[in-house]
N, C-alpha and C positions, 0 to 999 in steps of 0.2 A: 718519593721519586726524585721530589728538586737534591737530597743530599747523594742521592746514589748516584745520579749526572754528576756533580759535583765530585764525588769520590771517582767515579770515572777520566772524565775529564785532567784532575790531579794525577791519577795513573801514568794515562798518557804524557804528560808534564815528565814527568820524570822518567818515563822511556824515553823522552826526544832527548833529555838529555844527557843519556848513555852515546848521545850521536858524538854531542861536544866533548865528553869529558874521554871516549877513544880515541878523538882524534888527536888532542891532547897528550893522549899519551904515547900517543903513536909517536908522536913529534918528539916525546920526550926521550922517547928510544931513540930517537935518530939524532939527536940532538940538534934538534931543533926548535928549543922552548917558545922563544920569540914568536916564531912564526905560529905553531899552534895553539900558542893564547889568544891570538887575533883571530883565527879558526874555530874555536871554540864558541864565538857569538853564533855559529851556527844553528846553534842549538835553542837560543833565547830568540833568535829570527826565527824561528819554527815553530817555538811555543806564541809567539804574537801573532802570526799569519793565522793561524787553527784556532787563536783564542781558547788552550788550556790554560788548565789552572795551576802555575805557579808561586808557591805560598812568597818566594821575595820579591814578586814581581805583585803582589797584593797588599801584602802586609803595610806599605806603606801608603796606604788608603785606609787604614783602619779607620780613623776618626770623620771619615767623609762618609759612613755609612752605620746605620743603624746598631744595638751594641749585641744583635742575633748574628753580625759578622763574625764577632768570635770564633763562635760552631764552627761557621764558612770557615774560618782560616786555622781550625784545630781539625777541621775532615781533609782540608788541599792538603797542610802537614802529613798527614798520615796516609793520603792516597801519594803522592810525593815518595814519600819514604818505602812504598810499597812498590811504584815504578822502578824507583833510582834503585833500590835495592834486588830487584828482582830480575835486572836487566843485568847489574851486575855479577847474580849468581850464574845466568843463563849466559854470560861472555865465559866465565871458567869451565863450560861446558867446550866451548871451544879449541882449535889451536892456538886460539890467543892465551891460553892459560896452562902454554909448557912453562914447567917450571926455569925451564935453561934460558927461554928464550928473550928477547931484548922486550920487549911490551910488556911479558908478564914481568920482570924487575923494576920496569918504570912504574907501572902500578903499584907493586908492594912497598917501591921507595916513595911514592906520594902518601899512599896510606899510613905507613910507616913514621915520616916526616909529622905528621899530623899527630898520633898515635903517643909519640914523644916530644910533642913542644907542652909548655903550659898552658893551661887554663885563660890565663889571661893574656897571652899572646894571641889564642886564638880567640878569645875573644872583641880584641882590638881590631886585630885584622878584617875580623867578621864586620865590625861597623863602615871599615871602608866599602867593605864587599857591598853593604849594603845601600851604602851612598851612592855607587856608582848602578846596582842595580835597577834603584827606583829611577836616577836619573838615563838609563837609556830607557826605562817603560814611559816615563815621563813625558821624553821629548819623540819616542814611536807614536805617544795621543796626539802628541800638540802641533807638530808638524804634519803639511799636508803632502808636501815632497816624498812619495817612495824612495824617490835616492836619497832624499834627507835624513827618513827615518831609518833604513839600514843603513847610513853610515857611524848615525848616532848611535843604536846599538852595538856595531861594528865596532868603536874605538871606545865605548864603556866599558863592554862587556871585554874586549882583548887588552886592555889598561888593570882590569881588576885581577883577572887572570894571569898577566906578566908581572903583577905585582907582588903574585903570592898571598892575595888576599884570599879570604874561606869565605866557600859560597856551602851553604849548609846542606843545600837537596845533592850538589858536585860530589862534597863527603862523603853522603850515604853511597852513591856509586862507587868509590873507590874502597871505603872500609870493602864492601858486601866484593869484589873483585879479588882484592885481598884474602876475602877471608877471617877478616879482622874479628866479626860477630862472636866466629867461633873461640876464639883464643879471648879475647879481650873485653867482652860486651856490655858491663857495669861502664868499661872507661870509654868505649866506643860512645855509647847513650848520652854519658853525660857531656863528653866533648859535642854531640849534637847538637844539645839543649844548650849549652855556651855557644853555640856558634848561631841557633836559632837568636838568642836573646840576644846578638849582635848587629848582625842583619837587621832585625826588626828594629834596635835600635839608630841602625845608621839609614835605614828607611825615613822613617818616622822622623827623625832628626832634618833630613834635607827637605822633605812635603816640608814640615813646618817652617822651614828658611824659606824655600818660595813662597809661599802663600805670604810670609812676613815682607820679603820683598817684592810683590807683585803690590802691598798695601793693603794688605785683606788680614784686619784683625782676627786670630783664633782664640775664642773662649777658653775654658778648662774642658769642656765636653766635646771640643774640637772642632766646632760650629764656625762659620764665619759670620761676624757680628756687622 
């Protein structure tokens, strides 16, 4: 029962943000990038208020929690990739998904965009993504300010976004909108899995920078000593 909440929960995670990555792209039709990367935190403010389960809004707690986490964070991946992907087959059901029309282009050319960079582009990318993700989950715990916390999500998550930076569960929405599955899905998958091992590493990378500068030694088993 605790993994099928868990798989639930992650679902949800990744339909909320079919909310951010439309509007996004809405923006991008209209051209108005800027503006809908800053609009896009809507999405990560939505998964923190309901408390689902976003795997890069986790993953950087790995080592702060027992190592049956794993599991936890190989079911949110795959409940994740089930929302994000199935939110975006159910948007091509749509008029969002004329082929002529301005949304459906900004989509194929995000997916697209991604679809043709390298491997290790995107994977570079992915660790900022994920630097700045753990840092607005971060400071959503740690401040007690409502207007502190969505502001800090507010300009992490629209900084990571105007960046260009790859957010992995983001992808799965745009390949699955695209279409990408059907045409491409060996290079879809493994650009995933590059962009996962990014995230998590630029998660993982910032928890361990604070904990080091907060003065709180981490063992090898991620323990604070």
């Amino acid at each position: 029962m605790k993994y099928l909440k868990l798989l639930i929960s992650a679902i949800f995670a990744g339909l909320m943000l079919c909310i951010g990555c439309s509007v996004f792209i809405g923006a991008v039709a209209f051209d108005a990038r800027f503006i809908g990367s800053f609009f896009f935190s809507v999405a990560l403010i939505l998964i923190l208020l309901t408390g689902t389960a976003l795997y890069t809004g986790k993953i950087g707690y790995v080592f702060e929690n027992k190592p049956s986490f794993i599991l936890d964070l190989l079911i949110i991946w795959i409940g994740n990739l089930i929302g994000a992907t199935g939110s975006g087959y159910l948007l091509r059901l749509t008029r969002s998904a004329n082929p002529t029309g301005a949304f459906y282009q900004a989509g194929l050319a995000l997916s697209e965009a991604r679809l043709n960079d390298s491997y290790l582009s995107l994977f570079v990318l992915a660790i900022f993504c994920g630097m700045l993700v753990f840092i607005a989950v971060e400071g959503y715990k740690k401040f007690e300010s409502p207007f502190v916390k969505i502001i800090v999500v507010f300009f992490a998550i629209g900084s990571f976004v105007a960046s260009g930076f790859e957010h992995v569960v983001a992808d799965m929405f745009f390949y699955a909108f695209a279409n990408a599955w059907a045409t491409d899905f060996w290079k879809v998958l493994l650009s995933l899995l590059v962009m996962t091992a990014g995230n998590s590493i630029g998660s993982i990378f910032v928890w361990a920078a604070f904990k080091f500068i907060r003065g709180k030694k981490v063992t090898s088993s991620g323990r604070e000593a």
